[in-house]
C-alpha positions in Angstrom: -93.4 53.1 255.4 -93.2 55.9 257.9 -89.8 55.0 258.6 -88.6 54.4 255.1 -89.5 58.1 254.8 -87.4 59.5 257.9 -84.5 57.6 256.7 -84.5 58.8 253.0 -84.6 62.5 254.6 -82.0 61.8 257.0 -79.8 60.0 254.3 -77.1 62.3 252.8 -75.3 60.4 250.5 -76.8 61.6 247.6 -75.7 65.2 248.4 -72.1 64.1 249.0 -72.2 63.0 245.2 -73.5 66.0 243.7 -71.2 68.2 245.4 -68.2 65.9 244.3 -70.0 66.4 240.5 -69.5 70.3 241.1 -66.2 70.1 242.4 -65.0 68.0 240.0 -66.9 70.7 237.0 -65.2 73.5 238.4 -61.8 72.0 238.4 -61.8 70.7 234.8 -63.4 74.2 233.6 -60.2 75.8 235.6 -57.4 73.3 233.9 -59.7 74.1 230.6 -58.8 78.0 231.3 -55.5 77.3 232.7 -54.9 75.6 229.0 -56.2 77.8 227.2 -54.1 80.5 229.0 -50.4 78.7 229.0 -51.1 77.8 225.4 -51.6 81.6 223.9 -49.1 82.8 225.9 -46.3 80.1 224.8 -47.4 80.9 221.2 -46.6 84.5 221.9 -43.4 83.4 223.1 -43.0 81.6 220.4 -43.6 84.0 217.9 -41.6 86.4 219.4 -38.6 84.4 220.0 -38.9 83.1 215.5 -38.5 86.7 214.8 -35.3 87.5 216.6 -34.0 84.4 215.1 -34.8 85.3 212.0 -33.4 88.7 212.4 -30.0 87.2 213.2 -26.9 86.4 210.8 -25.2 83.7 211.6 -21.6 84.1 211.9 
């Protein structure tokens, strides 16, 4: 029993996993901001570029 318990402290695996969890957390909150970012700034673009157009007169 003794050495079932040196073992389970010496055993690491289970902190390799939960920093893959965290790592993996913090890159899908990034793409999630990264998202969020591209898309208001395209819809700005967006925006801006409809009301030229719609200033022009085609000749």
């Amino acid at each position: 029993m003794i050495k079932f318990i040196k073992n389970f402290r010496k055993d690491e695996d289970g902190a390799v996993t939960v920093d893959w969890v965290v790592l993996t957390a913090a890159v899908a909150a990034l793409a999630a901001a990264a998202y969020g970012s591209i898309e208001s700034g395209s819809s700005a673009v967006t925006a801006g570029t409809s009301t030229y157009m719609g200033t022009q007169i085609p000749t």
